[in-house]
N, C-alpha and C positions, 0 to 999 in steps of 0.2 A: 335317605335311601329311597324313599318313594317319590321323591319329586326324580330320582336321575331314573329310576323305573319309567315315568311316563319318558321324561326324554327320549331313552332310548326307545317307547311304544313310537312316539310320535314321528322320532327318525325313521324307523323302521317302514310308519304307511307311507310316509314320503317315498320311500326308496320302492315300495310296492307299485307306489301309483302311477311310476314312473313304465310300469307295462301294463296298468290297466287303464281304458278308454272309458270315456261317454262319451253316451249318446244324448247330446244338449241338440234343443232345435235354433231354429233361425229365420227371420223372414227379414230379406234383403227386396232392395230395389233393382232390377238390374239381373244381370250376371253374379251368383258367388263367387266370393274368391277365396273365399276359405277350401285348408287344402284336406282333401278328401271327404269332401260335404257331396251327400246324396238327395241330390233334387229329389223331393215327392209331388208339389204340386207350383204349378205355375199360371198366375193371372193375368195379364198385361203386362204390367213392365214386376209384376214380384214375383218373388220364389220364395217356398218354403220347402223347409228340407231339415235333414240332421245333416250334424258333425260329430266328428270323432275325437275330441281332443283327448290328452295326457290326463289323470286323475292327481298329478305332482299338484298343484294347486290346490286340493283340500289337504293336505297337509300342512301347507303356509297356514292355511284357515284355521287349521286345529289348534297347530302353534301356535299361533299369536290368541286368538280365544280362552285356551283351556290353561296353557301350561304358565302365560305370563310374556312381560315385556324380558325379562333377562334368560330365564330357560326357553321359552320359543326362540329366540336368537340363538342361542348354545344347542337348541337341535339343528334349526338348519345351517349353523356351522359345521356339526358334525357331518350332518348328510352331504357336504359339501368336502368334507375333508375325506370319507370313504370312497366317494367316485374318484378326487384328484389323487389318490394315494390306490387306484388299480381296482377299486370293486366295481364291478358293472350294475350300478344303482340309478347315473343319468340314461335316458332315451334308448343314444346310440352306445352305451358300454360306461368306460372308465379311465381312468390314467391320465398321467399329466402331460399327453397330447391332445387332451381333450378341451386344453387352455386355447387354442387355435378354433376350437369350431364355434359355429355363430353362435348357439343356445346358449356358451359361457357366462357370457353377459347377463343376459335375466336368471340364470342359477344364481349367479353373485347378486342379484337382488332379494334370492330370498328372503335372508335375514334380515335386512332392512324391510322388508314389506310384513315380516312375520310382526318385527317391535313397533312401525306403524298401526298396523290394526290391534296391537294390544294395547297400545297409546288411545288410541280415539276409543276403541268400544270399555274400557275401564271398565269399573262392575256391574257395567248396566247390560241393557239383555234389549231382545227384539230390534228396536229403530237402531238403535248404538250398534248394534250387532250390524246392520245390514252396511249403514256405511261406511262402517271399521274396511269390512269385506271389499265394499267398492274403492275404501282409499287404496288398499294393498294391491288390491287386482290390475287398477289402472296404473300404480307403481310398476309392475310386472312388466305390463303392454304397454308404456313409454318407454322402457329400459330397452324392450326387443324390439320396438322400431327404429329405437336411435343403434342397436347394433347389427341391423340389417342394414342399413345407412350408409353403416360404417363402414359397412363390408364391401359398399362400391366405392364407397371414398366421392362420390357427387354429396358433396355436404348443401351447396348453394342451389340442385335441382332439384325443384317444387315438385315436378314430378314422379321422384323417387321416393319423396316422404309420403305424398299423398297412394301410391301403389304401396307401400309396406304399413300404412296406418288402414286401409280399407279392409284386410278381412281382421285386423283386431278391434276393427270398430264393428265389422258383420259378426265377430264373434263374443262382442259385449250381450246382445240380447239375453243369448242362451245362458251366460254367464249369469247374468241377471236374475233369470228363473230358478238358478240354483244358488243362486245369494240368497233370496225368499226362503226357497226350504229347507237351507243351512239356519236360516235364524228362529225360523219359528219351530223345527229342533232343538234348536239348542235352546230355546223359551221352557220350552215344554219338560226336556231334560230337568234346567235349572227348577222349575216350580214342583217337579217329582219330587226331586233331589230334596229339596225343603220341605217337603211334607213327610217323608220316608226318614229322612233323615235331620230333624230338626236341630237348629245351634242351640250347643249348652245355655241356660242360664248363666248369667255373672255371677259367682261366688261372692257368696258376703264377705268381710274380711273378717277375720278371726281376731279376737281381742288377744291383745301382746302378754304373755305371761308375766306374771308379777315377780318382781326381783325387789331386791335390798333397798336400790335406789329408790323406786318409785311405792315400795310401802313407808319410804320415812317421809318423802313429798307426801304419801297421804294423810300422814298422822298432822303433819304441821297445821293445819286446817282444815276448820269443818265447812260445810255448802253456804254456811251463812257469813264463812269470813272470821269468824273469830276462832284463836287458836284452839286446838282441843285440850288440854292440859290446864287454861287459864280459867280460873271461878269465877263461878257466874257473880254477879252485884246483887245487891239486897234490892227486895222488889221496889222499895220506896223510889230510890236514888236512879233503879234504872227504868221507872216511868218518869222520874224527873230530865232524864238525858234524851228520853225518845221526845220531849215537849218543846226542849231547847230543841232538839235538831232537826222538827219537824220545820217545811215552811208554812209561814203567818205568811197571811192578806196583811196588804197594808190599811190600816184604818183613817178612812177620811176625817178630815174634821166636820164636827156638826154647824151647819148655817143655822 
């Protein structure tokens, strides 16, 4: 019941962040091309500025982090199944006209990019964390430049790869800066987490209660191996037995 709780939490920011923006900065060479980036300053040939992306991206994060490689894939299928079934959870709305517009394609990466990053970052924290994040991100911005690509159908023009991979490469920096403070969050979470809430001790195991069977096993002998029932020997005969059955040195002969 609490693991389909988060599901459903985690589906939910997905589908939220889908109307909320950041403000991630950027310092390109050139001209930006990222769309709807507001230049602040400019030197020679750089510019720095913010952008505005979608916040749908920290939800993959969350998935694949928090919830695991098979419930982070089962939320952003879900979140994928409420947009194509009419709720207005992607960008531009919802519905399964919404299989024709470009952003399709990298939606349908989600899940794969959510069990990516829960694959590479495992139980580890910080370093694991950050290039969990960079594997799934760049998963994301491969998918949507090969279906912007697609969408002019010039598969063999050098040109149109290189124009649709330029602001996902202007917009890796910003990305960047909040891979850092995604991880060393979640660092800092996880070592709360274990201090607040420390793991049980292992439970010793509890001795098996005594039954039928295993009091007559114990009665058959004692620790030393001889039956309990059989009488003992007369002291004489039984230091004569411990003398024989002790071992002797062999004795050299005399030169």
């Amino acid at each position: 019941m609490l693991k389909l709780l988060r599901i459903l939490l985690v589906t939910s920011l997905t589908a939220l962040g889908a109307f909320v923006v950041l403000p991630l900065p950027f310092l390109v060479a050139g001209v930006p091309a990222l769309p709807g980036a507001a230049e602040a300053l400019s030197w020679k040939s750089l510019s720095v500025g913010l952008f505005y992306p979608s916040a749908q991206l920290l939800g993959v994060w969350i998935a694949g982090c928090w919830l695991g490689p098979r419930a982070g894939v089962t939320s952003m299928l879900l979140y994928l199944a409420l947009g194509v079934f009419g709720l207005p959870v992607f960008i531009d709305g919802g519905g399964l006209h919404y299989g024709q517009h470009g952003a399709m394609l990298p939606l349908l990466a989600f899940p794969v990019a959510a069990g990516l990053i829960s694959r590479v970052r495992g139980a580890g924290t910080g370093r694991r964390t950050f290039w969990a994040l960079l594997a799934g991100t760049l998963l994301i911005s491969t998918v949507a430049v090969v279906s912007n690509v697609a969408g002019t159908g010039l598969w063999l023009d050098g040109r149109q790869w290189l124009a649709f991979a330029k602001p996902q490469f202007q917009a890796l920096g910003g990305w960047l800066a909040m891979m850092v403070l995604f991880s060393v969050a979640g660092s800092v979470i996880h070592r709360a987490y274990q201090v607040w809430a420390p793991p049980a001790p292992p439970e010793e195991p509890q001795p098996e209660p005594e039954t039928e069977e295993t009091a007559d096993l114990s009665q058959l002998a004692l620790p030393s191996g001889r039956p309990q029932n059989q009488r003992s020997l007369p002291p004489a005969i039984a230091e004569s037995a411990k003398r024989l059955a002790a071992p002797t040195k062999p004795q050299l002969p005399d030169r």
